[in-house]
C-alpha positions as CSV (number, residue, x, y, z in Angstrom):
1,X,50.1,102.7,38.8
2,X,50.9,106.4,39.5
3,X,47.9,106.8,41.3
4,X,48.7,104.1,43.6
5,X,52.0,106.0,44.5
6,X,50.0,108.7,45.1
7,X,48.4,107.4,47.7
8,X,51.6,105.4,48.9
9,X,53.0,108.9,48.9
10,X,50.2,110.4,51.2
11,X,50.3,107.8,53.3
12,X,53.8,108.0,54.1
13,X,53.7,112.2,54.5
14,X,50.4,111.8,57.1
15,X,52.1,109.3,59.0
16,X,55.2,111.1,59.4
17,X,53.4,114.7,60.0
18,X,51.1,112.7,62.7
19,X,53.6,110.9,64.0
20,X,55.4,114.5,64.8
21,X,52.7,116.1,66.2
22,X,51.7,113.3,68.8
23,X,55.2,113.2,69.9
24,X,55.3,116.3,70.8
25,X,52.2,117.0,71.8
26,X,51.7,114.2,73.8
27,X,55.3,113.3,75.3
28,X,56.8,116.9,75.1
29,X,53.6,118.4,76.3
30,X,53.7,120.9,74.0
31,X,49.9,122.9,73.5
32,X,47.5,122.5,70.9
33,X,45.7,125.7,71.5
34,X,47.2,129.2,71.9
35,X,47.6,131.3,75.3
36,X,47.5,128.0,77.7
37,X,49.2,128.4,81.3
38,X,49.6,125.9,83.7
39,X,50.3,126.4,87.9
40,X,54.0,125.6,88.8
41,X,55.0,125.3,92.3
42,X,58.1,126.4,93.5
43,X,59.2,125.2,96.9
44,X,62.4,126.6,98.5
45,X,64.0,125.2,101.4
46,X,65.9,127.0,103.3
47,X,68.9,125.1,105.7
48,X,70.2,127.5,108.5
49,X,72.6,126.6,110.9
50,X,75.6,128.2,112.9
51,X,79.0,127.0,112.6
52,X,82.1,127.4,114.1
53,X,85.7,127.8,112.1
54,X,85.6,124.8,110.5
55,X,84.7,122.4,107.0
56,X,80.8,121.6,107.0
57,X,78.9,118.8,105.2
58,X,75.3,120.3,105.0
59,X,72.6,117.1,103.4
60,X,69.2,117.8,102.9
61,X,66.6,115.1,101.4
62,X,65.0,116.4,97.9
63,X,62.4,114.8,96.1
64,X,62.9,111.7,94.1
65,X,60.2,110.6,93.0
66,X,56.4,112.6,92.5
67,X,54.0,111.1,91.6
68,X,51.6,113.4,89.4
69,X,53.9,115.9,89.4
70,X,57.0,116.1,86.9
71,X,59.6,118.4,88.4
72,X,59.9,121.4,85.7
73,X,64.0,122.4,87.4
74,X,66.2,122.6,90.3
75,X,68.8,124.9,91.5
76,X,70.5,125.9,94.3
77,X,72.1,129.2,96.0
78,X,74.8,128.7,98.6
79,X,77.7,131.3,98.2
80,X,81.0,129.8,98.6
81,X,79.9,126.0,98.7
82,X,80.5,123.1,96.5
83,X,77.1,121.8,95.5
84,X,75.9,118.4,94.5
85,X,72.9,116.1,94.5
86,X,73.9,112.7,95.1
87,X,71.5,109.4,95.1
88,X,71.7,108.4,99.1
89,X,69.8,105.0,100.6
90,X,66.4,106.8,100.7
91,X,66.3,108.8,97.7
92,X,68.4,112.0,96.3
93,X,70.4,114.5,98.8
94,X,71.4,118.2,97.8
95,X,74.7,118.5,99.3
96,X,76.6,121.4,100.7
97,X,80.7,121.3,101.1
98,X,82.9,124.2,102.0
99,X,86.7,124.0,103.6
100,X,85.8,126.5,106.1
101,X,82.8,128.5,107.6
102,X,82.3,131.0,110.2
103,X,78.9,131.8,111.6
104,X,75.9,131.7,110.8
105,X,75.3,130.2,107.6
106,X,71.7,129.7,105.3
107,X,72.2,127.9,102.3
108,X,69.1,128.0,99.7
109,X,67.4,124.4,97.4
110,X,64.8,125.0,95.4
111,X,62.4,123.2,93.0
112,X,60.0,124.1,90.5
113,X,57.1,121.7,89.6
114,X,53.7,121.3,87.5
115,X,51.2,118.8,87.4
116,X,51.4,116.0,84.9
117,X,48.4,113.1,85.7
118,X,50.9,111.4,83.4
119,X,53.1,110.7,85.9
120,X,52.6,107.8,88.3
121,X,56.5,107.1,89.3
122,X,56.8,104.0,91.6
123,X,59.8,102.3,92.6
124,X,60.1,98.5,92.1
125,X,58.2,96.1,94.6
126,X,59.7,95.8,98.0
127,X,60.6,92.7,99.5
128,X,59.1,91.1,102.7
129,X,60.2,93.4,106.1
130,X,62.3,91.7,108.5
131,X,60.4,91.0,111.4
132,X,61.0,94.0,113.7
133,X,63.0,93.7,117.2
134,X,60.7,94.9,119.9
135,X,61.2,94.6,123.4
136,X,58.4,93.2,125.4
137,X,55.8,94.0,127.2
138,X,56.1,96.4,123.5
139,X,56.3,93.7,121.4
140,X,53.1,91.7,123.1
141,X,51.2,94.6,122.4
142,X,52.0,95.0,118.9
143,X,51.0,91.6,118.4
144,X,47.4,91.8,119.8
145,X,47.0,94.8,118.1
146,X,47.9,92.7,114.7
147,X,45.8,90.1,115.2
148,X,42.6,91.7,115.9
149,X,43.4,93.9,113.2
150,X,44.5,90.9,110.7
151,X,40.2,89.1,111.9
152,X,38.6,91.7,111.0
153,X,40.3,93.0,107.6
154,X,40.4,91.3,104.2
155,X,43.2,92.4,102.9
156,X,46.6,94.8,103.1
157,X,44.5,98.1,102.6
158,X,41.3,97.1,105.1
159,X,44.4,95.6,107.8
160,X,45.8,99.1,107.5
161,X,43.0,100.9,108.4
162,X,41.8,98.7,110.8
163,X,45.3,99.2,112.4
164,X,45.0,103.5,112.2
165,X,41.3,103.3,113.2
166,X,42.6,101.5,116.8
167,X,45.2,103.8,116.8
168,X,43.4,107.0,116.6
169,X,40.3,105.5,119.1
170,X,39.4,108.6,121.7
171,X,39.0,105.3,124.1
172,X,42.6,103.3,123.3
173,X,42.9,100.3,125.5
174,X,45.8,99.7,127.5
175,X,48.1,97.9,124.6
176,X,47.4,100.7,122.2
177,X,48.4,103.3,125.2
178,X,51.5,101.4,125.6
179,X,52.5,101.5,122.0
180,X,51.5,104.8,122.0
181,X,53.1,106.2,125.1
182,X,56.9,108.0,123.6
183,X,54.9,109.5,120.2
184,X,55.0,113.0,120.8
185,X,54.4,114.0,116.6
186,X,53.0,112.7,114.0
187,X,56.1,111.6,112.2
188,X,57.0,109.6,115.1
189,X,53.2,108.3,115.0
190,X,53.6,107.0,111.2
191,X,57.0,105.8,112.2
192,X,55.2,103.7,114.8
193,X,52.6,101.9,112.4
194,X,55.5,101.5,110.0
195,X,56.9,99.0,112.6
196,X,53.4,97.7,113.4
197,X,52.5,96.5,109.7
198,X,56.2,95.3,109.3
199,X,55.2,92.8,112.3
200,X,52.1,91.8,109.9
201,X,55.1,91.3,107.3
202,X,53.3,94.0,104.9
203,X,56.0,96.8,104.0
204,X,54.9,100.5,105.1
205,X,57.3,103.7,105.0
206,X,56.6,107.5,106.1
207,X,56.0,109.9,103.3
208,X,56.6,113.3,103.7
209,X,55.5,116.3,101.6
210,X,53.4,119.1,101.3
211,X,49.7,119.7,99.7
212,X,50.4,122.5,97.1
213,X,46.9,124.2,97.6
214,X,47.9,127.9,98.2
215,X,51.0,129.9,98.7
216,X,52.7,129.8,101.8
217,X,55.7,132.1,103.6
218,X,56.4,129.2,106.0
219,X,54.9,125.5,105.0
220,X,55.5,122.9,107.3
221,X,55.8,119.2,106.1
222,X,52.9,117.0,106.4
223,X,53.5,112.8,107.2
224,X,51.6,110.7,105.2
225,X,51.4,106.7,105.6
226,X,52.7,104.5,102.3
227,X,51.9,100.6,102.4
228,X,52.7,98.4,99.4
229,X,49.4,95.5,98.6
230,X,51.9,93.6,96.8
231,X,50.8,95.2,93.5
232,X,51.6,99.0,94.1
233,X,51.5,101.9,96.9
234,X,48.7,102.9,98.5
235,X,48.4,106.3,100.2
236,X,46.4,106.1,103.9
237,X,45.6,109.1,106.1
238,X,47.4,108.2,109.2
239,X,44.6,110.4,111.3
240,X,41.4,108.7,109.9
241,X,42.6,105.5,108.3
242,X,41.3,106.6,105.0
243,X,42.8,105.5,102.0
244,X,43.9,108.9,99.9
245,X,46.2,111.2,99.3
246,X,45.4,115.1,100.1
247,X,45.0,117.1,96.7
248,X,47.8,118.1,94.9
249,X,50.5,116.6,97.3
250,X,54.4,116.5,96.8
251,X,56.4,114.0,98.0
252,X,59.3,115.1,99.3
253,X,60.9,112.4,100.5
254,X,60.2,108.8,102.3
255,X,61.5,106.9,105.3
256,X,62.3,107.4,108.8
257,X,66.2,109.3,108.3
258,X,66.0,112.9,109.2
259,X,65.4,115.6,106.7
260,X,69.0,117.2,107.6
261,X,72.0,116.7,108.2
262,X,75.0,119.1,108.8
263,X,78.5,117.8,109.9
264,X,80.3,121.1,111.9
265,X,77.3,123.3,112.1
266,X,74.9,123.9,115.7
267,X,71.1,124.6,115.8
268,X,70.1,123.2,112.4
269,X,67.1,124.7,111.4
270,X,65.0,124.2,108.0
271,X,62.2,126.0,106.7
272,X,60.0,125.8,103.7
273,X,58.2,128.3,101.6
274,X,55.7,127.5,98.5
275,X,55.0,129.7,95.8
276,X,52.5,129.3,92.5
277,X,53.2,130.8,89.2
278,X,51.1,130.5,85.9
279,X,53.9,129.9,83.2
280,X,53.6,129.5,79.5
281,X,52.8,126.0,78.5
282,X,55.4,126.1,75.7
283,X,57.9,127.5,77.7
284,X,57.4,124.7,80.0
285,X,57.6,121.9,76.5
286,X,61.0,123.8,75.8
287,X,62.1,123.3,79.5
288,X,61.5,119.3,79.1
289,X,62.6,118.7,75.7
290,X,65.8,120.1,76.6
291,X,65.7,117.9,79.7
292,X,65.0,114.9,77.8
293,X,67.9,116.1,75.3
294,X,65.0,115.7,72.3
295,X,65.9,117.6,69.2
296,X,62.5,118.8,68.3
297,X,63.4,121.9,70.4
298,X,66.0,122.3,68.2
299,X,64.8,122.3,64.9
300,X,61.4,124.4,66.9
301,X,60.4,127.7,65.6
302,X,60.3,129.1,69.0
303,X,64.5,128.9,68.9
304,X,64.5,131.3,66.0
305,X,65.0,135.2,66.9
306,X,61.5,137.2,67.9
307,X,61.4,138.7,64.7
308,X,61.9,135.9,63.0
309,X,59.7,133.9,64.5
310,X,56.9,137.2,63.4
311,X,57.5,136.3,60.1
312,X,57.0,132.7,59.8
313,X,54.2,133.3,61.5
314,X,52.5,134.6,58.2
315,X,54.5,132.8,56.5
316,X,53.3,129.2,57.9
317,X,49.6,130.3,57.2
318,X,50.6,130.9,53.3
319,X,50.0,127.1,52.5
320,X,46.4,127.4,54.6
321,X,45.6,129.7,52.3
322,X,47.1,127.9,48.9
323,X,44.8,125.0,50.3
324,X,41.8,127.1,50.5
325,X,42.5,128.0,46.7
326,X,42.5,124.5,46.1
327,X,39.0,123.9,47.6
328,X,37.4,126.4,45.9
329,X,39.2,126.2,42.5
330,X,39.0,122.4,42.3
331,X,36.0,121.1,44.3
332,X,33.6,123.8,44.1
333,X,34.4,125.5,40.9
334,X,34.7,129.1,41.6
335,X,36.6,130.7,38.6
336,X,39.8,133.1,39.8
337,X,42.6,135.2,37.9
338,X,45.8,133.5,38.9
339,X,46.3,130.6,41.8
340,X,48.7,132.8,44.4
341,X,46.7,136.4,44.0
342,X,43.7,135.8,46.1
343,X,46.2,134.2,49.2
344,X,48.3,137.2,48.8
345,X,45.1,139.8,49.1
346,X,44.5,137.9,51.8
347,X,47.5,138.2,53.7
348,X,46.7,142.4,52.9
349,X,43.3,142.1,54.7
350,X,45.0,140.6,57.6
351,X,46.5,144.1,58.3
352,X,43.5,146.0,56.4
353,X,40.5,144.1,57.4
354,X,38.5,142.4,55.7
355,X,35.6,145.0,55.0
356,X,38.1,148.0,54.1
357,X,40.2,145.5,52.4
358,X,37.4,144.7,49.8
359,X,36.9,148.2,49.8
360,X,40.2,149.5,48.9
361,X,40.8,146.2,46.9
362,X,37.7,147.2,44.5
363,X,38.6,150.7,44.6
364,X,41.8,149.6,43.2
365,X,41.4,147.0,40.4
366,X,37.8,149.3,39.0
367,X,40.1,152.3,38.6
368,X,43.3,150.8,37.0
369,X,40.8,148.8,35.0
370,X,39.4,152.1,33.3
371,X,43.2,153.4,33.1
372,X,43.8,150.0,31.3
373,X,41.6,150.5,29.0
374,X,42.8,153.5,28.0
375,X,46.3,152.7,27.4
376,X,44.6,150.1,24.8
377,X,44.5,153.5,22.7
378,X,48.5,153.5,22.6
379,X,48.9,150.1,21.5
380,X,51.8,149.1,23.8
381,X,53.7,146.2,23.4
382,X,53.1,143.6,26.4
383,X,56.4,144.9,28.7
384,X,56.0,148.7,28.3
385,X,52.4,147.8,28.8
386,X,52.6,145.9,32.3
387,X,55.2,148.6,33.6
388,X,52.6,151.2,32.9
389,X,50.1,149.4,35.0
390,X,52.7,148.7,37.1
391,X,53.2,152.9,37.8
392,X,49.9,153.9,37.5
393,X,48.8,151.0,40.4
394,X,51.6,153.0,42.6
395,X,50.3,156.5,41.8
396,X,46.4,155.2,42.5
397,X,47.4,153.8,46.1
398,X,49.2,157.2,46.6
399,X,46.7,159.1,46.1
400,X,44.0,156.9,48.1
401,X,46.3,156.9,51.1
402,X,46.9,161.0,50.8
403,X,43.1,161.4,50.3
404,X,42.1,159.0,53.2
405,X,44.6,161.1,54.8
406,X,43.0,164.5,54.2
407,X,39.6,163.0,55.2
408,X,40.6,161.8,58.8
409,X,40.4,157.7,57.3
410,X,43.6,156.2,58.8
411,X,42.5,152.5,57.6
412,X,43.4,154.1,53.8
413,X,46.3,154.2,54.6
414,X,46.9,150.6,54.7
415,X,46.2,150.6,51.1
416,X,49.8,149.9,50.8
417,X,50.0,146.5,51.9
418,X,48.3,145.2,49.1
419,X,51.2,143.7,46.8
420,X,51.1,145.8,43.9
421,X,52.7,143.2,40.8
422,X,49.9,141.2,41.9
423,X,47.3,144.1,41.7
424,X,49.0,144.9,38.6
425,X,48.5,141.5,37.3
426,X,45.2,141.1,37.7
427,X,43.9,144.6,36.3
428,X,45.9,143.1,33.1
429,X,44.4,139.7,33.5
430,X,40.8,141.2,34.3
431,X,41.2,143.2,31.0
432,X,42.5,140.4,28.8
433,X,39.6,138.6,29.5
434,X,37.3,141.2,29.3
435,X,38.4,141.7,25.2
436,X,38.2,138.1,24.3
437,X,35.5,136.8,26.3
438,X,33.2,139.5,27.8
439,X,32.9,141.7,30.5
440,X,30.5,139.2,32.2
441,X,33.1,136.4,32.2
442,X,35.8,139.1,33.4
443,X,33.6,140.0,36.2
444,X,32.8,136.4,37.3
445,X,36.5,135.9,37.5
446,X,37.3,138.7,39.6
447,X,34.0,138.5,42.3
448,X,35.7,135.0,42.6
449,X,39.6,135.8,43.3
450,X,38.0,138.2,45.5
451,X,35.3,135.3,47.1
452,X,38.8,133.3,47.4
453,X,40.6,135.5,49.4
454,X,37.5,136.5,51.6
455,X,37.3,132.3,52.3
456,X,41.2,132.0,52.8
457,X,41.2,135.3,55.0
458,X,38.7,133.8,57.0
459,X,40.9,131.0,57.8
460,X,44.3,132.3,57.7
461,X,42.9,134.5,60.4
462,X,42.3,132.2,62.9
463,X,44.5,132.4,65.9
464,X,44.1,129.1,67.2
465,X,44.9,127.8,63.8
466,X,48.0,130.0,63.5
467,X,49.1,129.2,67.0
468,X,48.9,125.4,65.8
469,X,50.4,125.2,62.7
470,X,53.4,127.5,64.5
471,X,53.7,125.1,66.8
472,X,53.8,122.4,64.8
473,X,54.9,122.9,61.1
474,X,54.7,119.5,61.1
475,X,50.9,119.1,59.8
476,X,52.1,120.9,56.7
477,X,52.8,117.2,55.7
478,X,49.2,115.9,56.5
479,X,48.0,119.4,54.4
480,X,50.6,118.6,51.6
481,X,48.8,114.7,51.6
482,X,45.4,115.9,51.0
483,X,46.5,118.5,48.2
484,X,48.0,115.5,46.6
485,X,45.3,113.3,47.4
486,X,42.6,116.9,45.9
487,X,45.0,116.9,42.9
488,X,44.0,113.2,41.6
489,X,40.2,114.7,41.6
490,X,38.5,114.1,38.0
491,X,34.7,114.0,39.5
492,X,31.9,117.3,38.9
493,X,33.2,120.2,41.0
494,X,30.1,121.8,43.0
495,X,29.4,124.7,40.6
496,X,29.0,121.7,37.7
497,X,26.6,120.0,39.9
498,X,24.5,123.2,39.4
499,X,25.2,123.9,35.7
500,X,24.0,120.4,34.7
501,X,21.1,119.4,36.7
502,X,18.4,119.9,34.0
503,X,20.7,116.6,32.6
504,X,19.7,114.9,36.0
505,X,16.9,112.4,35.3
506,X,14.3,111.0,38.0
């Protein structure tokens, strides 16, 4: 019965610790490995336009929806103006509102954004276009344009191209001259097909955005056609027909309403500049957890104070090590003074390293070993006993670090991270054993607390594993399932396996 609850109770701590880390791994974004950047794009927009004494009403179109990118944050500079972003029939506007102006004016939007293949925002299926009013011999034109396009296509996507392939002939015949004959850009040329496939009943809009491929002083905006299939939008190149999308390309906004509009302002002008950055992929997690109002960020160790965070971040790899001990103790059988010493003289070769640590670590226990013995001579009681180890532990790590000193060996000097009860500890354990059970059983236990903390050294030295378990404490649930799980274990541990294969039988 209990051990069935200690399963239940595994169970119930992986699931929860799992459950944690996919969250926010997967819908936070926050990195499983250490030192991860990712590429965000800023884009700023700047509005300029002259105006005489007077109240302006400055509305420029901002993205609404991007698909594969997820917009990281916005903000605006526009001294002395009211500020807003408003949802208008197209999409979102940044608004601009001041009582009175003078001049010339340049007010500022801009927006940061990363990639996130994640992302495939879409709004809701569009009904049926209303067949468009065209004047003739326009609309006659259209319509044989349609209809040879509608014979030789399949479906919405091969009509479209079929459409843009007739459009963009070197050798256009006199309808598609006519329909062609007031484009002057290729906004207005998009705008034109728009109307075409809305005659075909199939609804198209004009997408407008820029390919984030390099950094740029002055971007301009690139039109891009969008038809719906009746399923979702499909992206065609309005130059070669081709069904795609350029690489990395922002919407910025859809439709056939101008980019700006400023009510008591002259010459209106707008121009865009793009910029790439490499942030921090947990500074980026941060930025949309707080977005999305999640409290992870809030009970995250990266809210704590710098130094804090330093600490836990030894701290955190304490229980690696304690599960380390457990491995060794319990599954293979290696025989150590104490359960904590070994992770704490690992924590020491951390700063030491490891082969002066073993060094200085030898150095240490050998000589207050023979001082130990010794003091047998006095016949202390236990207390007095300890404290004189205690002393004599701090006077041998003095001396070490002076004569390291002397001898131009800096690493001696670290001598003083090791913890010295500990040290002290063990040179009393170490001798204990060594009067009631040998010096080769005394021995064996101290190559293996020192085998234990070379084995959970190794680990707790791993960066990728420190960044992980940092980043989420989490899986100390999932590690505290398995200890349980290790701490049910009856069977041979590895070293038994050895001691008592002459037993083994063919």
């Amino acid at each position: 019965m209990e051990q069935r609850y200690v399963f239940v109770l595994a169970a119930l701590l992986t699931a929860l610790g799992m459950s944690v880390f996919f969250y926010k791994w997967q819908v936070l974004g926050f990195p499983v490995t250490e030192n991860q950047e990712r590429p965000v794009w800023t884009v700023e927009a700047a509005v300029s336009f002259d105006s005489g004494p007077g109240s302006i009403r400055a509305q420029l179109r901002i993205p609404t929806l991007t698909p594969g990118f997820r917009m990281l944050n916005e903000n605006s500079v526009s001294r002395g103006y009211g500020y807003g972003t408003p949802f208008g029939d197209d999409g979102r506007i940044a608004e601009w509102t001041t009582r009175r102006a003078d001049g010339e004016q340049t007010v500022y939007y801009r927006v940061s954004v990363f990639e996130d293949d994640a992302i495939d925002e879409s709004d809701t299926t569009p009904p049926f276009p209303p067949m468009p009013v065209i004047k003739e011999p326009m609309n006659t034109a259209v319509q044989v344009l349609v209809e040879y396009a509608r014979e030789r296509s399949a479906d919405t996507a091969s009509l479209t191209s079929e459409v843009l392939r007739r459009l963009n002939d070197p050798s256009p015949d006199a309808s598609v001259e006519l329909i062609l004959s007031d484009v002057d850009n290729s906004a207005k040329f998009v705008a034109v097909v728009c109307e075409i496939l809305a005659s075909a009943r199939i609804p198209a809009r004009v997408v407008h955005g820029f390919p984030l491929t390099e950094r740029l002083r002055s971007a301009d905006l690139v039109s891009w056609l969008e038809v719906h299939d009746g399923d979702r939008w499909l992206y065609f190149n309005p130059v070669t027909g081709e069904e795609s999308l350029p690489e990395r390309f922002l919407v910025w906004w859809r439709g056939n309403e101008p980019l700006v509009n400023v009510e008591g302002g002259s010459d209106v002008r707008v121009e865009f500049a793009i910029q790439e950055n490499h942030i921090d992929t947990v500074a980026i997690a941060e930025t949309q957890s707080a977005k999305r109002g999640s409290s992870a960020i809030d009970f995250s160790l990266y809210s704590l104070p710098i130094r804090t965070q330093a600490v836990y971040s030894v701290l955190l790899m304490i229980p690696i090590g304690a599960f380390i001990m457990v491995i060794m103790r319990n599954m293979v059988g290696v025989d150590a003074f104490g359960t904590f010493m070994p992770v704490l003289i690992a924590l020491a070769f951390r700063e030491t390293k490891l082969f002066w640590g073993v060094i200085l670590f030898t150095l240490l226990v050998t000589l207050g070993l023979t001082i130990r013995f010794l003091l047998d001579r006095l016949r202390l009681l236990l207390v007095p006993r300890l404290g004189a180890v205690l002393i004599i532990v701090v006077m041998l790590m003095l001396i070490i670090s002076m004569t390291s000193h002397r001898l131009g060996l800096e690493t001696g000097l670290s001598v003083a991270l090791f913890p010295m009860v500990i040290i002290s500890m063990t040179i009393e354990r170490m001798s204990v054993v060594w009067e009631e059970r040998g010096p080769a059983d005394a021995i064996r236990a101290g190559v293996g607390s020192l085998l234990v903390a070379v084995a959970a050294y190794a680990f707790m030295g791993m960066n990728w594993l420190e960044h992980l378990i940092f980043t989420f404490p989490e899986l100390l649930l999932v590690l505290l399932a398995v200890v349980l799980l290790f701490g049910r274990y009856t069977g041979y541990r590895l070293t038994e396996l050895h001691r008592f294969k002459v037993l083994v039988k063919d």
